[in-house]
N, C-alpha and C positions, 0 to 999 in steps of 0.2 A: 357643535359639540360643547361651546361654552354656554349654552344654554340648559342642552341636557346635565352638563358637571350642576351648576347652580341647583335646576329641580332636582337633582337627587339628594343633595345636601338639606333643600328644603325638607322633603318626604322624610330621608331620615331625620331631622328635627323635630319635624311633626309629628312623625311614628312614635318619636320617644316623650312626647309629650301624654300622646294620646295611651300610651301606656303606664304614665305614671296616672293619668287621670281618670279616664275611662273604661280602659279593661281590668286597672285596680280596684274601681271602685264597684264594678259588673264581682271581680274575682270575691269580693268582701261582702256581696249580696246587698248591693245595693241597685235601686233602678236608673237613678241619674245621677251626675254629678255637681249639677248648678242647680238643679231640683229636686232636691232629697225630699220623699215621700216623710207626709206627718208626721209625728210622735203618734205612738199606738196611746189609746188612754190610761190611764195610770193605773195599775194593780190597785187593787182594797187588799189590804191586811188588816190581822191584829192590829188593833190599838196598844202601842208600847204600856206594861207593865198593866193591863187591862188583863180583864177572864180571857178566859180559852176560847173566845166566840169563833164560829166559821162563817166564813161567806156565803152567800147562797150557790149552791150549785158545789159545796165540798163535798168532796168524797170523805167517806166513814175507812174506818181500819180494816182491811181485809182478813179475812179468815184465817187462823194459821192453817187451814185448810188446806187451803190452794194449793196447789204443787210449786208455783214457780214462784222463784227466791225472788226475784224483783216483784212479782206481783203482791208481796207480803209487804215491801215497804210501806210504812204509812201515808200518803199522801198531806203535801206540808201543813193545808190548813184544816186538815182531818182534826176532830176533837176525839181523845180516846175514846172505846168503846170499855175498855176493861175496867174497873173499878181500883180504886186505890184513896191509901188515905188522903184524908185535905190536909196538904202543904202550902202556906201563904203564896203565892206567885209575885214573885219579885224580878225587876232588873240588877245586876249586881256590876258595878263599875269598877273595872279591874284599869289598874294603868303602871304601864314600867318609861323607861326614859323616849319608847319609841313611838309607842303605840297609847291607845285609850281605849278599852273594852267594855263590851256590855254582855255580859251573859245571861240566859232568862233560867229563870227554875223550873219553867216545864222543859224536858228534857235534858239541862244541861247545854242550851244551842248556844252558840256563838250569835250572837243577833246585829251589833251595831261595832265597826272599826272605824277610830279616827287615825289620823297619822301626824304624830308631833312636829315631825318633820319635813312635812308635804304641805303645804297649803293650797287650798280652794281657789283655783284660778279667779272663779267668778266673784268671790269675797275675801280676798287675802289676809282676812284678819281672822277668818275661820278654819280652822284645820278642815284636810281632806277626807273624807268619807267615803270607804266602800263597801263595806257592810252593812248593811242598813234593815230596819222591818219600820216602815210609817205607811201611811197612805201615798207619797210619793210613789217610793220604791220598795222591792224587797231583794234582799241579798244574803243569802244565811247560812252558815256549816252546822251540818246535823247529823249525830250519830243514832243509832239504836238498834236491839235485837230485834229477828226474826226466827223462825222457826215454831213458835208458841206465844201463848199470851204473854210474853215478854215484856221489859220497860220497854219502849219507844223514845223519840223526842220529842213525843206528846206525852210523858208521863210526868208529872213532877216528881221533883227531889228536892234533899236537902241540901243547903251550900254549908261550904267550912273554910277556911282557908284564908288569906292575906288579902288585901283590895288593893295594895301599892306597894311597891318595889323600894324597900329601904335603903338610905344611903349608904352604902360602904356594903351594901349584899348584891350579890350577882343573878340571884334566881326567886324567884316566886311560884307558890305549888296555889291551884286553885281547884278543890275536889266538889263535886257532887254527886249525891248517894238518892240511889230509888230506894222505896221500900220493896219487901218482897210481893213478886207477881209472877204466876204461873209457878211458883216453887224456885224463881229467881232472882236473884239483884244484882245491879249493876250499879260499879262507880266509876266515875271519870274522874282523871286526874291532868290538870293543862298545868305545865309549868314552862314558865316563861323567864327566858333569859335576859339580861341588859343587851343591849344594842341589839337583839335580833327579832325579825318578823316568823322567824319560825317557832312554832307551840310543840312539845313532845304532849302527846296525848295519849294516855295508859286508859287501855276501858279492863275491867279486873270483873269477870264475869263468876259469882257466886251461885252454888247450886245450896237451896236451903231447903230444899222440898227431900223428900224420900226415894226417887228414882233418878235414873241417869236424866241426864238431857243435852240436848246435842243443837245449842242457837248458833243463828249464823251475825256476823255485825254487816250492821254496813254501815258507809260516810257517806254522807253527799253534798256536795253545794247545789243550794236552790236560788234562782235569783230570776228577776222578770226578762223579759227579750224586747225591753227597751234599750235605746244607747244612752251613752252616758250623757247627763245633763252640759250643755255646754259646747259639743262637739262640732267641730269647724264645718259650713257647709259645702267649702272648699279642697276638702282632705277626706280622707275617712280611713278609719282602724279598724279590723276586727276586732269584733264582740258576739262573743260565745265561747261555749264549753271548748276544752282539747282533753284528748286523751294520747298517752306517749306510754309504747312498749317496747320491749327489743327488738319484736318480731317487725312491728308495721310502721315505728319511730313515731316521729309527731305529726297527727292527728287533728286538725282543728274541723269542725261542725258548725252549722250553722242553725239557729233555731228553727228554720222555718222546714230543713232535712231532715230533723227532730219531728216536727209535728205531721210531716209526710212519711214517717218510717221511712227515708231515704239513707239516714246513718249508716255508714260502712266505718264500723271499727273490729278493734280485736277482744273480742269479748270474754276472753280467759288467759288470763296471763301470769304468770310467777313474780312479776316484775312493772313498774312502770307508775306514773300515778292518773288521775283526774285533777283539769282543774278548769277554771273560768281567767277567761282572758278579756280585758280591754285596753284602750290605749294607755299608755303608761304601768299600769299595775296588773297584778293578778292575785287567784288565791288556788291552793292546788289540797290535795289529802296524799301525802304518800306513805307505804308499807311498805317495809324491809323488800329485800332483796329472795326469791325465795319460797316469800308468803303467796300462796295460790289467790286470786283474785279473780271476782266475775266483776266486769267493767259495763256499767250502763248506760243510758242518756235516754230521758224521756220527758213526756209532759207530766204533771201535775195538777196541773190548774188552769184556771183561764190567762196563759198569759205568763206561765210561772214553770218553769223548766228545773229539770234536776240533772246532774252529774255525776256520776257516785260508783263506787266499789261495794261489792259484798263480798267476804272472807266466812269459810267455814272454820269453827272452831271445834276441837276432837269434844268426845265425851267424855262430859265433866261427871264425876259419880258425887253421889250423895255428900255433903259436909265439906265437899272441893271446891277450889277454885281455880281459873284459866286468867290469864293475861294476852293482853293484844296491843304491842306497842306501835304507835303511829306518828305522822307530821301532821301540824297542818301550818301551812306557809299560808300567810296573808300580808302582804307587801307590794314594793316598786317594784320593777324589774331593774333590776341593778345587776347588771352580766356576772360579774364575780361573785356574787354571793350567790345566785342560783346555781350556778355550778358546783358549789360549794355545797349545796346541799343535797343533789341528787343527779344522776344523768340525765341528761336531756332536758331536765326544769330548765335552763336557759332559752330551750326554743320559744318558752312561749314569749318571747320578746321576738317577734316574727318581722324579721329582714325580707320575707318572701322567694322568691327564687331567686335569687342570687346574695343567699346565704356564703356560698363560699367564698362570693369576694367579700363581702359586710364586715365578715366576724374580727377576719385582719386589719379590718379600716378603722374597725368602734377599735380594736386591741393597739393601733397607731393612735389613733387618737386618744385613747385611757392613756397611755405615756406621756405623750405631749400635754396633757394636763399634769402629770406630776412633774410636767417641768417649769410649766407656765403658768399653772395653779387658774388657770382664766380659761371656763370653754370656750369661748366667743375667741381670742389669739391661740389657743388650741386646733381652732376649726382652720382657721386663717391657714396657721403653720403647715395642716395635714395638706389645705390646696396646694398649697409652694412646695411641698414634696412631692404631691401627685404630677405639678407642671414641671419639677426634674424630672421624674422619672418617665415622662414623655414626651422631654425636651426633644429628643429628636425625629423620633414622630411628629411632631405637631411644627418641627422645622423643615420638615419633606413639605406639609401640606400649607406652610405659607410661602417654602420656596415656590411650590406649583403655582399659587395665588398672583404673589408678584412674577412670575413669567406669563403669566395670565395679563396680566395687569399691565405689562409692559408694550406688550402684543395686541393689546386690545383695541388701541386706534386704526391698527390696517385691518383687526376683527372688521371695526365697526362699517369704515371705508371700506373692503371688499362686500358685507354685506348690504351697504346702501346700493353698490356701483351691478349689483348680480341679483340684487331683490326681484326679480320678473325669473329667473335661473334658478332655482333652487338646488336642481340636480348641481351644476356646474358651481354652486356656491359652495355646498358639500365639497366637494371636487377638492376646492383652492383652499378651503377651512383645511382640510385634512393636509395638502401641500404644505401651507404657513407651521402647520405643528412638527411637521417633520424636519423642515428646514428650523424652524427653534430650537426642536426638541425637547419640545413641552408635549407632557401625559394630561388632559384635558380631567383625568380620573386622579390623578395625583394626588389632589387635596382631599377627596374624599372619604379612601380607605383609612389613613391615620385616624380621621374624625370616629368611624366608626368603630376601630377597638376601643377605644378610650370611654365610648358609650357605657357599658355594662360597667365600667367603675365609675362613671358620676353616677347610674341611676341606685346603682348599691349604698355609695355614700349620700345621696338623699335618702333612703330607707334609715341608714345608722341615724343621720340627724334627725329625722323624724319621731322616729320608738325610741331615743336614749331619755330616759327619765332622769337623767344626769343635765339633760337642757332648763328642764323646770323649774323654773325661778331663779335658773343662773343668768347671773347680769354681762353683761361685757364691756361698755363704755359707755358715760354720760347718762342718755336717756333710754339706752339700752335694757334696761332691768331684769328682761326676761325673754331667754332665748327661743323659749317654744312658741311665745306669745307674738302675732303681729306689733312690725314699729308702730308703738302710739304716735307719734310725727309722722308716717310714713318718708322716710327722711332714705332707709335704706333701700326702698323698692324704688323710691324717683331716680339717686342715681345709680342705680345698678338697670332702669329703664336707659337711662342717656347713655350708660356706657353701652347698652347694646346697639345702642343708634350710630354711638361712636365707632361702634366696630363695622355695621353695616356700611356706613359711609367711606371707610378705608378699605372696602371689596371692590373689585370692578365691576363697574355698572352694569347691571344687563343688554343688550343689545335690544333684547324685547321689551318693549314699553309694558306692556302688562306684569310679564317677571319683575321690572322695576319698581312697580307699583307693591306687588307681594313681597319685597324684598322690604320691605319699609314698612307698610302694614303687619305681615306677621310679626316681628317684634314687638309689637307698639302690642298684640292682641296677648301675646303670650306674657309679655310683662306685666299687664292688668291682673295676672293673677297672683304674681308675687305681694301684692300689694294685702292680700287675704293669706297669705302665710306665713310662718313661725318667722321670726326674724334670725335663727340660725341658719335656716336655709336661705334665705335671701345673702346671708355675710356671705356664705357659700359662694354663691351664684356670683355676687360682685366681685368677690377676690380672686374668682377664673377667670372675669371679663378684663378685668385689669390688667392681670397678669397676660394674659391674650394677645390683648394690645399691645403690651410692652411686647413683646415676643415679636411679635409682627411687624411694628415700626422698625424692629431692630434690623431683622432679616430683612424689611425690603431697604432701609436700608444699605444695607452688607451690599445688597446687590444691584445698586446702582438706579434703582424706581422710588424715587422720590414720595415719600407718603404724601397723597391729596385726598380730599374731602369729593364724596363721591352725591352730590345731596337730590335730594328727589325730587325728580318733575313731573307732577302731576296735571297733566293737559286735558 
């Protein structure tokens, strides 16, 4: 029986490993975890602040024909078909205390975001980038009508408006103006606040022609179905579109469901927004509460995915005009502030299925940093509460350990003296536990509720973009980042040896063997991840320990060193 208590303890160790590593990474579309399939080759775009050129193989403007509202959207690196005047095609660099923008004059798109306050893992002297249109990457917010020959976000316009956020002002208005097309025009109005990632976006749809007209908008992000530059071969985030509604809540998609028409979402809703998700950041399009919406997700291009809403607008009569106010969030994921802006915007900072223990863990630990202003003794603090709060759980299952432990020499002696018996060895193991009254299962159950909140809180430490360049001590510098020393994976590796050695031996030489080796395999990987979670990991083994010396201790089984014989 103290053979089978041991493998199960192992199985579940192993099960929980294998589900933070492989069926996360299977759920995230990926094919392996130690061999992550290539980078797909890199999108052709635009050349920034270059003509309108398209790739080979774009699709042209569709018909206002067509019956279906998504099939009108333009395709991203479609070159218009309708005519209009020539307007110079420029980048225009907008920047307030957060953000650094780039918007083009054809369409009005949002094209390039840096983040003043985010720096580039890979070159820390660079701001973060996740908007982008180069040869690299493409990443874009795009608006325009449909229903008729319409402006698009292939149309040029005019710019007007401020490039930089003045001292002592809170807001900046940045507008661009089509000329009239189809007996229409449209202007965009992004005005952007100090400290926020969120844009109010006004589109002000003008009928200038002599009949009614009845265009529909749509928003969408376009961006390639590559991962982010940079990303650990060790770990993996989703990356891809989400869509969140009242009806069917959050929504994430994967691109390759997208290109198989395999998408299940809610395709009409009053409520909810689109957005693109990857690790640490996103960007989302939301509309009021209310406003009816057709929600899409499709291909584009070779390689080039869109996400998007279209909204009907009433009919506009002659010399009138219509208004459609909108968000568009392009930022970290920073739990308070998504909340702050819309329902359910916080999902896409995805905990995964065990959301409901996460959100109280990251909301423990947002405290404990306004108290200790340090994530890294933040992180510390929230274990040493998680090991009160099942101090006594986890003192059943080192009391069962050390009466394990104690008993373990007439284990070992009755099974040398009854090794050819097995039946009759069974027999006297089961006599010995009774007469003790040792539960051979004792230690195990404690172990296993406690599971679902360690794997929840490595989920919080992993997606908190609050880890990103925060330091903790010495050579610490950055929480998300592997130890540049590997300084905290070695001993948070010895202290798992530490604790293996203060278990009772196995009786099976082979189990002995596993009991030593799996550690040693499973620690190899800490050495490849964030140094948040390793603080983690070491300040529960610690804590472990102490807990365990104490209790065997208490009860009269001297801690010994239990070390491996490998024959």
């Amino acid at each position: 029986m103290n053979d089978i208590r041991r493998t199960i303890l192992w199985v579940i160790f192993g099960f929980s490993m294998v589900l933070l590593w492989d069926q996360w990474q299977v759920y995230n579309g990926h094919k392996a975890t130690f061999f992550p399939s290539p980078t797909p080759p890199a999108v052709t775009a635009a050349a920034p602040g270059g003509a309108a050129s398209a790739p080979a193989g774009a699709a042209s403007v569709p018909s206002a024909a067509t019956t279906s509202p998504l099939a009108q959207v333009p395709a991203t690196t479609a070159t218009a078909t309708t005519p209009a005047p020539a307007i110079p095609r420029e980048r225009i660099a907008v920047s307030t205390d957060v953000l650094k923008l780039s918007f083009d004059t054809e369409g009005g798109s949002l094209v390039r975001a840096e983040f003043v306050r985010h720096n580039d893992l890979a070159d820390r002297s660079k701001p973060f980038v996740l908007l982008d249109e180069s040869q690299e990457r493409v990443y874009l917010a795009q608006t325009g009508l449909i229903g008729g020959a319409f402006p698009t976000h292939k149309t040029p316009m005019k710019f007007s408006g401020e490039r930089a956020l003045k001292d002592g002002s809170d807001e900046l208005s940045v507008k661009f103006e089509s000329a009239d097309l189809g007996g229409v025009k449209l202007v965009k109005t992004y005005s952007l606040k100090r400290g926020s990632y969120a844009m109010a976006v006004r589109h002000e749809v003008v009928n200038t022609g002599a009949a009614p007209v009845s265009p529909q908008l749509y928003l969408q992000l376009v961006r390639d179905g590559n991962k982010p530059a940079g990303e650990s071969s060790f770990y993996s985030t989703f990356t891809g579109p989400a869509i969140y509604t009242d009806a069917k809540k959050y929504h994430k998609v994967e691109f390759s469901d997208i290109e198989k028409n395999k998408a299940e979402i809610d395709k009409s809703s009053p409520n909810g927004y689109v957005a693109m998700v990857q690790h640490y950041f996103a960007s989302a399009w939301l509309l009021g509460d209310g406003v009816q919406r057709e929600n899409f997700l499709r291909k584009v291009d070779n390689n080039l995915y869109a996400a998007g809403m279209i909204t009907p607008l009433a009919e506009i009569a002659p010399g009138q005009s219509k208004a459609v106010e909108a968000k568009l969030f392009v930022g970290p994921q920073e739990e308070k502030m998504l909340e702050s802006l819309a329902p359910g915007l916080e999902l896409v900072k995805d905990y995964g299925w065990l959301t409901i223990l996460a959100k109280p863990l990251y909301w423990l630990l947002d405290k404990l940093y306004g108290l200790l202003h340090n994530w890294g003794w933040a992180i510390v603090a929230l274990v040493v509460l998680l090991k009160i709060a099942f101090y006594w759980l986890n003192a059943k299952a080192y009391a069962s350990m050390a009466k394990m432990k104690a008993i373990n020499p007439r284990i070992m002696e009755m099974r040398e003296r009854l090794k050819d018996k097995p039946q009759q060895m069974q027999q006297e193991m089961m006599r010995i536990y009774r007469e003790e009254k040792v539960n051979p299962m004792g230690g195990c159950f404690p172990i296993v509720i406690q599971i679902p909140v360690f794997i929840a809180l490595y989920w919080v430490l992993l997606s908190s973009v609050e880890m990103r360049n925060a330091p903790w001590i010495g050579w610490v510098r950055d929480l998300s980042a592997p130890d540049p020393f590997f300084i905290l994976p070695l001993v948070m590796t010895l202290t798992t040896l530490l604790q293996t050695a203060l278990n009772p031996a196995p009786p099976d030489p082979m189990q002995a063997k596993m009991m030593w080796i799996m550690p040693l395999v499973f620690s190899v990987m800490f050495f490849f991840f964030p140094a948040g979670l390793v603080l983690y990991w070491l300040t529960n083994n610690i804590l472990s320990i102490a807990q365990q010396w104490l209790i065997n201790t208490r009860m009269g089984v001297p801690p010994q060193f239990n070390l491996p014989k490998f024959k």
